[in-house]
C-alpha atoms as one frame of an Amber mdcrd trajectory, in Angstrom:
protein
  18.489  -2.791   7.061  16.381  -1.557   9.579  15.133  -3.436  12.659  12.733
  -2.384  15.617  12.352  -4.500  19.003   9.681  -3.844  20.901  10.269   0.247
  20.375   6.823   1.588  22.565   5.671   5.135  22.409   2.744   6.177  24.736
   0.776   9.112  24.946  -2.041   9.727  26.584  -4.428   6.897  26.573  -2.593
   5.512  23.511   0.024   2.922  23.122   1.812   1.769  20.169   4.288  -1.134
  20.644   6.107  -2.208  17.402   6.480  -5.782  18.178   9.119  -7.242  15.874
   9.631  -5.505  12.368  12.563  -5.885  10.127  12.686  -4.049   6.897  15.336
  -5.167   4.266  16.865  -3.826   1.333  15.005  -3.973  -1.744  11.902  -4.429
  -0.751   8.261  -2.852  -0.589   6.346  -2.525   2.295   2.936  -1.124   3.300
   1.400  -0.306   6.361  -2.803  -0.548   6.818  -5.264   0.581   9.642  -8.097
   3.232   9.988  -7.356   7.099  10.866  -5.651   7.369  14.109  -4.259   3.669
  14.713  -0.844   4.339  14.652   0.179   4.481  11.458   2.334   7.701  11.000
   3.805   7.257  14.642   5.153   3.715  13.278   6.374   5.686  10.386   8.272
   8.376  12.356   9.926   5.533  14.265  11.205   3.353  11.601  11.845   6.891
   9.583  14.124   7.383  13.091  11.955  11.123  13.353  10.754   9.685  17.111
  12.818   7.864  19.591  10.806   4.990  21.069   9.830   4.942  24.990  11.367
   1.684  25.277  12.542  -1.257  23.159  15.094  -0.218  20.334  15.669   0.519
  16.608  18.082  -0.527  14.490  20.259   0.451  11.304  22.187  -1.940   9.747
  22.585  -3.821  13.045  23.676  -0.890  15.278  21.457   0.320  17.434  20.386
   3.942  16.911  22.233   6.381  19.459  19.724   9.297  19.821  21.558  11.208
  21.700  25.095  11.856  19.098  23.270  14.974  16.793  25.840  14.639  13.919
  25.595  10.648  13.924  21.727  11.415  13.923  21.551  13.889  10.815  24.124
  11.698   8.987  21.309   8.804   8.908  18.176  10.626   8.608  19.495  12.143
   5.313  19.541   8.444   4.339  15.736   8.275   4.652  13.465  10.227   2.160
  10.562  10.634   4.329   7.098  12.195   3.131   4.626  13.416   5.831   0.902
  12.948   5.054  -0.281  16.342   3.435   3.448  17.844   3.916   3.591  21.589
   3.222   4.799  23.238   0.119   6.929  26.458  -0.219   5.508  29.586  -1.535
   7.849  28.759  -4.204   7.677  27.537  -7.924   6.782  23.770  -8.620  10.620
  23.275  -9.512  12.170  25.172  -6.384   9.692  22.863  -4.096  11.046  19.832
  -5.709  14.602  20.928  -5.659  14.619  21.846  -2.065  16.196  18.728  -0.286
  18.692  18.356  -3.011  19.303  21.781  -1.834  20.018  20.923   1.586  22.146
  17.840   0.825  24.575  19.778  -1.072  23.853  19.422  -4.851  25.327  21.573
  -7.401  22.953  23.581  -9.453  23.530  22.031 -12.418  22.864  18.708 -11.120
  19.649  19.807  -9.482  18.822  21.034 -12.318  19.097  18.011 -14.705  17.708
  15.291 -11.160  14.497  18.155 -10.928  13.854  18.647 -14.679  13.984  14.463
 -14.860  11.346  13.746 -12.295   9.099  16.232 -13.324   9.166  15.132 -16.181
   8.807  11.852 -15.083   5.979  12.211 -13.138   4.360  14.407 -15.891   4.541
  17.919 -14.285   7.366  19.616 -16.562   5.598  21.823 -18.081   4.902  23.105
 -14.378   8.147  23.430 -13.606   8.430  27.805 -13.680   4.448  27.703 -12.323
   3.876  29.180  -8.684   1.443  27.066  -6.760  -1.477  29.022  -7.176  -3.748
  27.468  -9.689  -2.561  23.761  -8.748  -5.127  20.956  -8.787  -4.653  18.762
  -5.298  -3.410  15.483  -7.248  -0.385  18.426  -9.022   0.042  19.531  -5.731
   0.584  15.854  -4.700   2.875  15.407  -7.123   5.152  17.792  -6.728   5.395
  16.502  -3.355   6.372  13.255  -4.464   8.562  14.608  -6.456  10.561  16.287
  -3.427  10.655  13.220  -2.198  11.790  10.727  -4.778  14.336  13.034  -6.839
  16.199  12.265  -3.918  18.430   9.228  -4.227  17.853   7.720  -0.921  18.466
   4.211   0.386  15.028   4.128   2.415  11.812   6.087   1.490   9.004   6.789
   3.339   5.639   8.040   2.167   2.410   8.899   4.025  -0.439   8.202   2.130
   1.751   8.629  -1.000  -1.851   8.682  -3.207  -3.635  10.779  -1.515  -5.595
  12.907  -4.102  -3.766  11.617  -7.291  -5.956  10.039 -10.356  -5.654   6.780
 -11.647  -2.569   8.104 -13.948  -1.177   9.986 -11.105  -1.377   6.657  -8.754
   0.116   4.471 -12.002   3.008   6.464 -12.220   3.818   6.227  -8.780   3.906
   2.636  -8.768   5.960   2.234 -11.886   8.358   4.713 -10.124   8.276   3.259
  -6.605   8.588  -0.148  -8.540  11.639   0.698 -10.200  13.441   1.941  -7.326
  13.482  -1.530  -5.187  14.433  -3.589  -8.163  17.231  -1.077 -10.006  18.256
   0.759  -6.744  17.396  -1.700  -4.095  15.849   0.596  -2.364  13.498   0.025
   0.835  10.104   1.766   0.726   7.750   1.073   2.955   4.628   3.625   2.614
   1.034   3.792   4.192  -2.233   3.194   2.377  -5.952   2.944   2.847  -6.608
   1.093  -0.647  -6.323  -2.494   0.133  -5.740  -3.114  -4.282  -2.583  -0.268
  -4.418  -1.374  -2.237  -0.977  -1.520  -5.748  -3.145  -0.476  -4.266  -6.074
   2.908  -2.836  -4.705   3.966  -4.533  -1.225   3.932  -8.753  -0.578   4.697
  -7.735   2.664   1.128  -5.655   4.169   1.349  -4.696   8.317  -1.355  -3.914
   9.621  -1.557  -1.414  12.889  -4.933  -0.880  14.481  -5.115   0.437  17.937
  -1.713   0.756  18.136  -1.201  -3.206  17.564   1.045  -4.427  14.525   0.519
  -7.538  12.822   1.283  -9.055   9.258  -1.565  -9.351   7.000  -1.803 -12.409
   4.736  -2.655 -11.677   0.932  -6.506 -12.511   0.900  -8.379 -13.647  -2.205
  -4.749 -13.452  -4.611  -5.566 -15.574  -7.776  -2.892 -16.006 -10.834  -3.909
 -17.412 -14.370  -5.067 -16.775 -17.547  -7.406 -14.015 -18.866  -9.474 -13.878
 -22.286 -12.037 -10.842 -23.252 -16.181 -11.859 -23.644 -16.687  -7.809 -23.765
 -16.165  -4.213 -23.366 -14.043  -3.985 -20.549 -14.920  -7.334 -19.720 -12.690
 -10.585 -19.308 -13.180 -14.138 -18.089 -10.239 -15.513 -15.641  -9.214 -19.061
 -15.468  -6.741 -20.970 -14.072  -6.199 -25.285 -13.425  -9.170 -24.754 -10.134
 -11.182 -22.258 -11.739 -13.147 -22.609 -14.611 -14.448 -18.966 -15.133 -14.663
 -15.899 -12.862 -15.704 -11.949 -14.509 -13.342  -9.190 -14.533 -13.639  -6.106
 -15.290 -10.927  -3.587 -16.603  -9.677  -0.186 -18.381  -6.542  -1.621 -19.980
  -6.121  -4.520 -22.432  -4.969  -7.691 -20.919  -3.169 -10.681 -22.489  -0.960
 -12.071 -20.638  -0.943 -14.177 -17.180  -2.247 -11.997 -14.543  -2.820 -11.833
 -10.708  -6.144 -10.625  -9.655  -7.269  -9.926  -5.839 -11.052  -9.896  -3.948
 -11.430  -7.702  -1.008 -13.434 -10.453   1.431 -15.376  -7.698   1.942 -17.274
  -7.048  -1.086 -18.281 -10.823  -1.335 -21.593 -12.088  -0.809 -22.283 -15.365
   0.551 -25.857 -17.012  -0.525 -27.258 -20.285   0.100 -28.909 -20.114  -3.130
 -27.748 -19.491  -6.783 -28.193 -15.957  -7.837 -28.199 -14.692 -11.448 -27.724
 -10.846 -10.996 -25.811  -7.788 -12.353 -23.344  -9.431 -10.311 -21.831 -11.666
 -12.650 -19.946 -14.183 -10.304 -21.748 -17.007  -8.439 -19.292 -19.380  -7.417
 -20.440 -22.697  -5.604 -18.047 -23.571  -2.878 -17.941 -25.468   0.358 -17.427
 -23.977   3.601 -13.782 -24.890   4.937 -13.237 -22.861   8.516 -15.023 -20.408
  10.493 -12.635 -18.234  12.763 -13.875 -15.613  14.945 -11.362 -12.070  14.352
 -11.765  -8.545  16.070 -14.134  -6.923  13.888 -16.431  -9.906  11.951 -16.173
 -13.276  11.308 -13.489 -14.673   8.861 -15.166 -17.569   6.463 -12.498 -19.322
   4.503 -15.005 -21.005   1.628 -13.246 -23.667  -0.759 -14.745 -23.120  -4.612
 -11.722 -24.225  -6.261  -9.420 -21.857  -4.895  -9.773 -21.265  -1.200 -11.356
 -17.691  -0.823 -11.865 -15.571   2.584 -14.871 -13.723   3.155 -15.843 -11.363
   6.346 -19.467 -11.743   7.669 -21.107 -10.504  10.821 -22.414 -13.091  13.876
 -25.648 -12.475  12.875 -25.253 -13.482   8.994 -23.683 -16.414  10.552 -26.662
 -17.373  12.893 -29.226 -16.631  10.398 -27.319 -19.100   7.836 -26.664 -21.300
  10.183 -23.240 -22.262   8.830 -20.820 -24.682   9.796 -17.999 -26.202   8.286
 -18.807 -28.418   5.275 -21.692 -26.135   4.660 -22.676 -25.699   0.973 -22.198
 -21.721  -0.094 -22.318 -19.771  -3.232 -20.020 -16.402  -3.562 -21.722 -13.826
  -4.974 -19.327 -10.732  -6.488 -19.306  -7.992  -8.624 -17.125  -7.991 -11.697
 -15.574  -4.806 -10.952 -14.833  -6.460  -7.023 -11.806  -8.160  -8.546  -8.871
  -6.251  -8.934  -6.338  -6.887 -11.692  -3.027  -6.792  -9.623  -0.516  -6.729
 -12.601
């Protein structure tokens, strides 16, 4: 659906060059990186709010003419696009979230009944006459979502969609965003610093840091079978694992998919009994040097990826075949579904 070649924008000392990025219909996409990599110039791109310096974007395999102003506001208004803290009208919680249904056209009535509907859906009806004033941040954020996604748009786009919601706030808006790319086929592709609401949503993570984009590989994604040992507690096993500690808030019985930030794993050459509940023994499979820290794959059934520095590496002095134990917290694993 939409397609961009090489599109480069420079500014400054900064350069952003898209490489190639195709985004298709029905799926989920989210975009990664630290403040100030790139991330919302990407978005205004692909969301066809900035015309590249060079290389080109595509919509349904025609290129994008910039330059023909009715062509241009015929497919922007096919993109729902949500800037990162995007401002709010002086204006009740139901006229903010009417507002581009407002532009488009929509009778009142059907405003009405589309509005009414999200709120509600997104648990903010009872806001609906309510001026701003007195709004918590994560209600604030969610009438902004709401603006965005009573919309019925083939593409949406969404800065830091979670910014400032709660856990409820943030479940909603995956069941939501969820439900759109399987019953509409809708494209979303959104921005996020939470590597677990990136898993959780998108297969498809691109990462932009420094104004270089690059697909990121789902690290540390297990699948199998859960059974609770406490409160809030579970044990996960699957054919290569025989037991690895969960935690979590909701009851779980079914097959689930769980995911380790490489980051919050410890490597030991010793076995450790600690708070931390997991000590897996594993064998060290490939050492590969990466921007930031050093990328350890480590086989202990399943093949896991952990991120150490050059000096953890030294003092260890690992190599491949190395015996390793990985040390994690149970509340390091995320339940994914």
């Amino acid at each position: 659906m939409i397609r961009l070649d090489n599109a480069q924008i420079s500014y400054n000392s900064f350069n952003l060059n898209s490489g190639i990025l195709e985004f298709e219909k029905g799926k989920i996409y989210c975009l990664t990186g630290p403040n100030g990599s790139g991330k919302s110039t990407l978005l205004k791109m692909i969301g066809l709010q900035l015309q590249p310096d060079s290389g080109s974007v595509s919509v349904e395999n025609e290129k994008v003419n910039y330059g023909k102003s009715e062509y241009m506001l015929r497919i922007r208004r096919d993109v729902s696009y949500m800037l990162q803290d995007s401002r709010l009208f002086h204006a009740s919680v139901f006229e903010n979230a009417a507002y581009g249904l407002k532009i488009r056209g929509f009778k009142p009535s059907e405003i009405k009944e589309r509005v009414n509907r999200m709120l509600d859906r997104l648990e903010i009806g009872h806001l609906a006459s309510r001026s701003l004033k007195g709004l918590s941040g994560g209600e604030s954020q969610r009438v902004r979502l709401a603006r965005n996604l009573v919309i019925d748009a083939p593409v949406y786009i969404l800065d830091e969609p979670s910014a400032g919601l709660d856990t409820r706030g943030r479940e909603l808006l995956a069941e939501i965003l969820l439900s759109y790319s399987k019953d509409k086929g809708a494209t979303i592709i959104f921005t996020s610093h939470h590597k677990e609401e990136a898993y959780r949503l998108s297969p498809d993570i691109i990462s932009v840091i420094d104004g270089k984009v690059s697909p990121v590989p789902r690290e540390n994604v297990l699948t199998g079978q859960a059974e609770k040992t406490g409160e809030k507690l579970y044990r996960f096993y699957n054919e290569k694992i025989d037991h690895l500690y969960f935690s979590s808030d909701h009851e779980i019985k079914n097959k689930i998919s769980l995911a380790i930030d490489p980051e919050e794993i410890i490597l030991s050459l010793t076995e450790v009994h600690t708070s931390a509940r997991n000590c897996l023994p594993g064998t060290v499979k490939s050492i590969k040097d990466t921007v930031s820290a050093l990328q350890i794959t480590v086989t202990a059934g399943e093949d896991f990826t952990v991120l150490i520095t050059k000096n953890s590496l030294e003092e260890m002095k690992l190599t491949p075949g190395s015996k390793i134990y990985l040390v994690f917290k149970a509340t390091a694993v995320k339940v994914l579904n």
